[in-house]
N, CA, C and O atoms as a DFTB+ gen file, in Angstrom:
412 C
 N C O
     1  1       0.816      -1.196       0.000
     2  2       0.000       0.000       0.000
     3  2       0.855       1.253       0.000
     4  3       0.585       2.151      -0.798
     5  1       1.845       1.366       0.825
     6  2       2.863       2.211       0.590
     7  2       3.738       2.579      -0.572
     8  3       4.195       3.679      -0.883
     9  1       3.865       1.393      -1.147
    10  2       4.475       1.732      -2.533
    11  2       3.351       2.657      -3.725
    12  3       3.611       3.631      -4.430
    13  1       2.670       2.239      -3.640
    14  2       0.871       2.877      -4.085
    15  2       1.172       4.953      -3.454
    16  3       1.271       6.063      -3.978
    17  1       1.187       4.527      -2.513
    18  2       0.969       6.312      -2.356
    19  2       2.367       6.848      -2.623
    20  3       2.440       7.985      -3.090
    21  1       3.274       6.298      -2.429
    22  2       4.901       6.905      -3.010
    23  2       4.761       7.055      -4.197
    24  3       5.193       8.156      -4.539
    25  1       4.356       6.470      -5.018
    26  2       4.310       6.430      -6.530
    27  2       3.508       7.895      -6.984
    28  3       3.917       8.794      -7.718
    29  1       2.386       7.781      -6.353
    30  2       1.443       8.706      -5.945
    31  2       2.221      10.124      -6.392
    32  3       2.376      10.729      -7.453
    33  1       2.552      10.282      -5.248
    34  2       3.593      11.658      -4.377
    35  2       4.017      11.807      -5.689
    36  3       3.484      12.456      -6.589
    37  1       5.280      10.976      -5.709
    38  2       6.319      11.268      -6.850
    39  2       6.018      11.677      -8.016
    40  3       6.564      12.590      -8.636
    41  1       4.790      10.746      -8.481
    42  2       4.303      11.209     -10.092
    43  2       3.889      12.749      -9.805
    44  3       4.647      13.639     -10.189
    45  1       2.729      13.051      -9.153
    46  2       2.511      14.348      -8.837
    47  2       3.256      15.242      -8.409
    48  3       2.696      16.338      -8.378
    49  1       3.959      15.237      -8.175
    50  2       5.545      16.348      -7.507
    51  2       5.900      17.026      -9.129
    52  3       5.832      18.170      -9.578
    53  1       6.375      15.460      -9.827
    54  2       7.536      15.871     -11.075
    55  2       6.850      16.194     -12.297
    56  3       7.399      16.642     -13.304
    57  1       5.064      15.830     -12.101
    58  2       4.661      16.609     -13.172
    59  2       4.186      18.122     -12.764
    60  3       4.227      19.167     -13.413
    61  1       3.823      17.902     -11.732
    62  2       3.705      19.213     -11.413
    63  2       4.999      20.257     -11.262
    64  3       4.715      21.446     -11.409
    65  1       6.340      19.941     -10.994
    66  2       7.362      20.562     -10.974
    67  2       7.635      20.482     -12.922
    68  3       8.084      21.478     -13.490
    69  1       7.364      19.460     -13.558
    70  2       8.051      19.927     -15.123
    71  2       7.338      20.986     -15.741
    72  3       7.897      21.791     -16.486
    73  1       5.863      21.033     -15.407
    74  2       5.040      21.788     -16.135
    75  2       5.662      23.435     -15.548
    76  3       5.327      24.489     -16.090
    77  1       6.277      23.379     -14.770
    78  2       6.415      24.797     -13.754
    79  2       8.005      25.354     -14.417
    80  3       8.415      26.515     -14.441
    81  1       8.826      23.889     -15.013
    82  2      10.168      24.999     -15.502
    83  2      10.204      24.406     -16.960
    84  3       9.416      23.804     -17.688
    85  1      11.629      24.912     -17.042
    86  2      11.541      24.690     -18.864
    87  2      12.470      23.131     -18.780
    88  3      12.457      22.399     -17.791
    89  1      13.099      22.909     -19.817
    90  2      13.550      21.857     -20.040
    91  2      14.970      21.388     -19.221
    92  3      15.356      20.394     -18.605
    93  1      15.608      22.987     -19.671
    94  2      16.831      22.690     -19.041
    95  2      16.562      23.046     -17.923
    96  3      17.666      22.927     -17.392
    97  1      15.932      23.385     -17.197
    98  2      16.277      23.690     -15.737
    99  2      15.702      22.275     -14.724
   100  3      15.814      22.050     -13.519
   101  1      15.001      21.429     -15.956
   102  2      14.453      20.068     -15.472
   103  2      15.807      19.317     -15.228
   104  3      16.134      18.892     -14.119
   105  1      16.509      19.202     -16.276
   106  2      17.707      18.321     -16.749
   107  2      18.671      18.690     -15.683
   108  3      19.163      17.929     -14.850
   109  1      18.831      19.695     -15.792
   110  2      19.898      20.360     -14.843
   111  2      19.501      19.799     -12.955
   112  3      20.355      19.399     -12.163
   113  1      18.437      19.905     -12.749
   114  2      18.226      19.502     -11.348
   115  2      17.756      18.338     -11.253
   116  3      17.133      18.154     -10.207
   117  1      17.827      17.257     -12.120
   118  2      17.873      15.792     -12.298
   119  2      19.147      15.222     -12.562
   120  3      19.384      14.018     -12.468
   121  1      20.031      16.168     -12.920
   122  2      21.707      15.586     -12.702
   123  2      22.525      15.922     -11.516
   124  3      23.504      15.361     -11.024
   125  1      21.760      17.157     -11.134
   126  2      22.250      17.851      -9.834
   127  2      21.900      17.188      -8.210
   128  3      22.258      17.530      -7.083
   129  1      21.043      16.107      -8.722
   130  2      20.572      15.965      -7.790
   131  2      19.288      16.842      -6.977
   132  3      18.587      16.164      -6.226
   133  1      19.077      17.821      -7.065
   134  2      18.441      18.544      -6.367
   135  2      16.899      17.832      -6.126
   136  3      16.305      18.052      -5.071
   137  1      16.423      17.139      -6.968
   138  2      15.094      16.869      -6.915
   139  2      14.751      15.684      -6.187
   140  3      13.594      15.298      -6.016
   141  1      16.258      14.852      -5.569
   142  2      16.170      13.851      -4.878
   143  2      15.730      14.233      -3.354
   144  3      15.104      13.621      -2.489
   145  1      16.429      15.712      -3.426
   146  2      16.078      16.041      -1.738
   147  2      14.501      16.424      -1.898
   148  3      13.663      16.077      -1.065
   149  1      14.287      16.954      -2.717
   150  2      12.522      17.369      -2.700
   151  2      11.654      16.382      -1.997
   152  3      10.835      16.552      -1.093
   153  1      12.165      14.931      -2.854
   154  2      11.287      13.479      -2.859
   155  2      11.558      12.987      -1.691
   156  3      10.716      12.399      -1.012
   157  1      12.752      13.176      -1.340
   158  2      13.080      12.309      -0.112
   159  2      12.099      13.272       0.934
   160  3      11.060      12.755       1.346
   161  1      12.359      14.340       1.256
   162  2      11.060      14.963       1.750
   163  2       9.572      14.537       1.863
   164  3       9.014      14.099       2.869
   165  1       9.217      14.679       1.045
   166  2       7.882      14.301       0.449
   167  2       7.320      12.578       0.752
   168  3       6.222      12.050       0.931
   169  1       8.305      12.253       0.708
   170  2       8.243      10.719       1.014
   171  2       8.250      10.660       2.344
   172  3       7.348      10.325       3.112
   173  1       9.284      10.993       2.545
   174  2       9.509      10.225       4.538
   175  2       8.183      10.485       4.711
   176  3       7.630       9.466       5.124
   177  1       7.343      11.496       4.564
   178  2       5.644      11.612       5.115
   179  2       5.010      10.141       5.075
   180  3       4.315       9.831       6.043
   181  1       5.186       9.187       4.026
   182  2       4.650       7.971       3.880
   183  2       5.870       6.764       4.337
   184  3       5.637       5.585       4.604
   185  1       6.991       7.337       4.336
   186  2       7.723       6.121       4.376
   187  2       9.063       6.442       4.637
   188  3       9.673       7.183       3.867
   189  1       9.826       5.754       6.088
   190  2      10.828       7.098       5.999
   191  2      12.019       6.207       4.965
   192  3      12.263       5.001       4.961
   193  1      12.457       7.018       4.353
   194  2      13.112       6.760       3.266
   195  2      14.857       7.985       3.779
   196  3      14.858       8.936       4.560
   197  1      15.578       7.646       3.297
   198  2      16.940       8.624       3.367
   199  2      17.702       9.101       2.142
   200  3      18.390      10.119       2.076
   201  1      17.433       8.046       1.007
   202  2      17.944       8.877      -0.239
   203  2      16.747       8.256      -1.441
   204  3      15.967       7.313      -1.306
   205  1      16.908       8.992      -2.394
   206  2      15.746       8.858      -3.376
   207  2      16.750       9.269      -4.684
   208  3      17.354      10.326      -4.870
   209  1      16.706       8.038      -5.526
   210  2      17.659       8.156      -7.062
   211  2      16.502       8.091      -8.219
   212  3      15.489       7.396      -8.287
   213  1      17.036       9.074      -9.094
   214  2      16.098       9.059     -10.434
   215  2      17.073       8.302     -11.292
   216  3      18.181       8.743     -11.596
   217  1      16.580       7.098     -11.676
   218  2      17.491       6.177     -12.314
   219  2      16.622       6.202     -14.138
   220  3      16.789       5.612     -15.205
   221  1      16.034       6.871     -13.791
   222  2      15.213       6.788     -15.458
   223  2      14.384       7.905     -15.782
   224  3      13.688       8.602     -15.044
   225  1      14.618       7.963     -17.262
   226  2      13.672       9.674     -17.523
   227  2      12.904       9.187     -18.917
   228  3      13.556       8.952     -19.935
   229  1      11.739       9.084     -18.875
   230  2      10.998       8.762     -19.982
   231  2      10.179      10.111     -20.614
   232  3       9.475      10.948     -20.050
   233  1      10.562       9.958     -21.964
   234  2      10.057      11.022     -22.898
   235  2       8.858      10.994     -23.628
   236  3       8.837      10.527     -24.767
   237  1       7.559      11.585     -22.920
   238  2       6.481      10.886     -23.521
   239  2       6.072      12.121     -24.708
   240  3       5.031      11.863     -25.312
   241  1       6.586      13.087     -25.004
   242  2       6.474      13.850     -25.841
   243  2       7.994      14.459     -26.644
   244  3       8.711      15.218     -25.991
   245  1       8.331      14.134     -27.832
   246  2       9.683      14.651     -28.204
   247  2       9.780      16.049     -28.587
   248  3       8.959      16.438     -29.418
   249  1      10.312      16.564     -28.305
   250  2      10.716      18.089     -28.460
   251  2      11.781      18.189     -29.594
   252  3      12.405      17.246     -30.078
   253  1      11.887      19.740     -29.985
   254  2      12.409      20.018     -30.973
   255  2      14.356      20.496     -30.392
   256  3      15.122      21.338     -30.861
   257  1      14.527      19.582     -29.321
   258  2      15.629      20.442     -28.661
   259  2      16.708      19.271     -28.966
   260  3      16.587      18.049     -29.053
   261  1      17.969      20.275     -29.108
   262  2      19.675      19.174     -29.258
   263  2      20.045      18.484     -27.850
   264  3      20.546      19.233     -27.012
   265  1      19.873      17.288     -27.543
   266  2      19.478      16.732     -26.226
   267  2      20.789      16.748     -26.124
   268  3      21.149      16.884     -24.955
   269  1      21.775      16.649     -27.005
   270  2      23.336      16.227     -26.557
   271  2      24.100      17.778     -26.318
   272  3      25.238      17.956     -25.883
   273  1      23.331      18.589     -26.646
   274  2      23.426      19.871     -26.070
   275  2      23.383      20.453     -24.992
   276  3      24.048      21.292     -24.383
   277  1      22.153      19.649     -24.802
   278  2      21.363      19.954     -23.409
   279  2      22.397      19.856     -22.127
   280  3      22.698      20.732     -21.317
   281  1      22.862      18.408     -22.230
   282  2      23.155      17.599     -21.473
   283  2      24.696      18.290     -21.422
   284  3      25.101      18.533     -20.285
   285  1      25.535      18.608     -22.472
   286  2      26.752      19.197     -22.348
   287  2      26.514      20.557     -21.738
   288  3      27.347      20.918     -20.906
   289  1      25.396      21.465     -22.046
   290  2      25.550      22.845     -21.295
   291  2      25.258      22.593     -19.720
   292  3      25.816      23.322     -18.900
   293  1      24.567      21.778     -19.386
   294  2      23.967      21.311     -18.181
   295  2      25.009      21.511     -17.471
   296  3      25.312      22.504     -16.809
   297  1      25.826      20.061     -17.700
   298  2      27.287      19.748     -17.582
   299  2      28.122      21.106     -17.225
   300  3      28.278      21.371     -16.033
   301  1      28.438      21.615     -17.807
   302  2      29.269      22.952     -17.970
   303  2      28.766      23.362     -16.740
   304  3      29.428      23.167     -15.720
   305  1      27.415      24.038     -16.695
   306  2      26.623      25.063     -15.921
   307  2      26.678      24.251     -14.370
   308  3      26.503      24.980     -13.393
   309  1      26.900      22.874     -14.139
   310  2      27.048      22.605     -12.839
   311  2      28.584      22.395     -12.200
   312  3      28.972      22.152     -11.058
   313  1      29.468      22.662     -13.831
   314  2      31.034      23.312     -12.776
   315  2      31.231      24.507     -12.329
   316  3      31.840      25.086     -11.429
   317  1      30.197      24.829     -13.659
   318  2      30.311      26.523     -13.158
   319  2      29.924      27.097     -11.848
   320  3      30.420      28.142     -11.425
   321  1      29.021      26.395     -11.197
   322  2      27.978      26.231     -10.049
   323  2      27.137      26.895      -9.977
   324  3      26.946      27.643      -9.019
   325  1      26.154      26.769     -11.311
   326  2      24.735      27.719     -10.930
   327  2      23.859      26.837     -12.009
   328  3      24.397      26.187     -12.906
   329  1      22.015      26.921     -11.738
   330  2      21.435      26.725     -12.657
   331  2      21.673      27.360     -14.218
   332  3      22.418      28.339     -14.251
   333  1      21.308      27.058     -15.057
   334  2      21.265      27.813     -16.346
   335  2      20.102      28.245     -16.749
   336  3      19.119      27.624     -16.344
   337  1      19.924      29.275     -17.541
   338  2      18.463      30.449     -17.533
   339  2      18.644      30.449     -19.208
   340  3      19.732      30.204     -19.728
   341  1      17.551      30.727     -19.903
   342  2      17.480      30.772     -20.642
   343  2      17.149      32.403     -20.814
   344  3      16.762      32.834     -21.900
   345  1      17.319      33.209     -19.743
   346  2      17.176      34.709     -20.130
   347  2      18.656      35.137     -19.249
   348  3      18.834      36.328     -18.993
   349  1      19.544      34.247     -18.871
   350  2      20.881      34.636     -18.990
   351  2      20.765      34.987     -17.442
   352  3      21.869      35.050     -16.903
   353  1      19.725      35.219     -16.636
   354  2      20.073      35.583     -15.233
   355  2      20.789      34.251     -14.187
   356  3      20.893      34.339     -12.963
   357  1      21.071      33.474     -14.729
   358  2      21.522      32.474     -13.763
   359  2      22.963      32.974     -13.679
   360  3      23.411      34.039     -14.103
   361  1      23.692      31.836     -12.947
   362  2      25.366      31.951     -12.751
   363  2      25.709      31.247     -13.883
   364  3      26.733      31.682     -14.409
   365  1      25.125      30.167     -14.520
   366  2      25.784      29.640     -15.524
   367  2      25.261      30.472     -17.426
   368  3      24.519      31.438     -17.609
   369  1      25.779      29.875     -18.182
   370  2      25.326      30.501     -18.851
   371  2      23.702      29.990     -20.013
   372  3      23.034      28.961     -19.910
   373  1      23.582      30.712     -20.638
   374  2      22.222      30.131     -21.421
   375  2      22.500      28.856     -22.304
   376  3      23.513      28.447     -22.872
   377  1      21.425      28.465     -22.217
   378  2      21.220      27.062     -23.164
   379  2      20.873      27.844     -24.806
   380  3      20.226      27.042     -25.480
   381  1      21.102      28.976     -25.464
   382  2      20.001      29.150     -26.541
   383  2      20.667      28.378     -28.009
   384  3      20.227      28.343     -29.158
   385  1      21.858      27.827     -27.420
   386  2      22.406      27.222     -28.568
   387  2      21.513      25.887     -28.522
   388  3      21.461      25.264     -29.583
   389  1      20.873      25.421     -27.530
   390  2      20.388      23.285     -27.722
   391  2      19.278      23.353     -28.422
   392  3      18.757      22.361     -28.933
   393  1      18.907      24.311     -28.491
   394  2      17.298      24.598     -29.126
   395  2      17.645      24.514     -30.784
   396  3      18.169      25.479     -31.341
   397  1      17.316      23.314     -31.499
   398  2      17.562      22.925     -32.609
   399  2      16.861      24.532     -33.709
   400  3      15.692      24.914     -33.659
   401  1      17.759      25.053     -34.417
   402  2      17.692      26.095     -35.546
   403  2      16.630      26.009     -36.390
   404  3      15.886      26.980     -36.529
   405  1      16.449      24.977     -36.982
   406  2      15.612      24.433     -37.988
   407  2      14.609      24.399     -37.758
   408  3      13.927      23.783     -38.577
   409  1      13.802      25.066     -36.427
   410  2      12.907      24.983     -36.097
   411  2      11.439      25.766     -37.206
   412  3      10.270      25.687     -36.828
């Protein structure tokens, strides 16, 4: 029954958190870790839990974006040590190059 409402939580957290940022700032705090502390939060309420791994990311809609882009500015932007913005206010810098041209 517990696994039932964790599932719960989680699905509702990360759709409700993707619909709220853009792509890269998804990617970026799914490599960063950051979204493990959210869950682990959210969870101990049902189950106490101490670490929480996103071991899989399923794409139920494909986008028009350079994923190997993505994933290299990401990269960059978490030595740099800041999220990345797509209006340049972060510490790292913008993604506007992953966003495929040909659009």
């Amino acid at each position: 029954r517990s696994v039932r409402a964790i599932r719960k939580i989680v699905n509702k957290y990360l759709v409700n958190y993707a619909s709220k940022n853009t792509v890269s700032q998804l990617a970026h705090n799914v490599l960063s870790e950051s979204l493990s502390g959210d869950l682990v939060k959210r969870i101990s309420k049902v189950f106490p839990v101490k670490v929480v791994l996103v071991t899989k990311v399923k794409v139920l809609k494909k986008a028009k974006v350079d994923v190997k882009g993505l994933v290299s500015k990401s990269n960059k932007s978490m030595r740099e040590g800041g999220p990345t913005e797509e209006d340049g206010k972060g510490k790292g810098k913008g993604i506007k190059n992953a966003v495929d041209p040909k659009e």
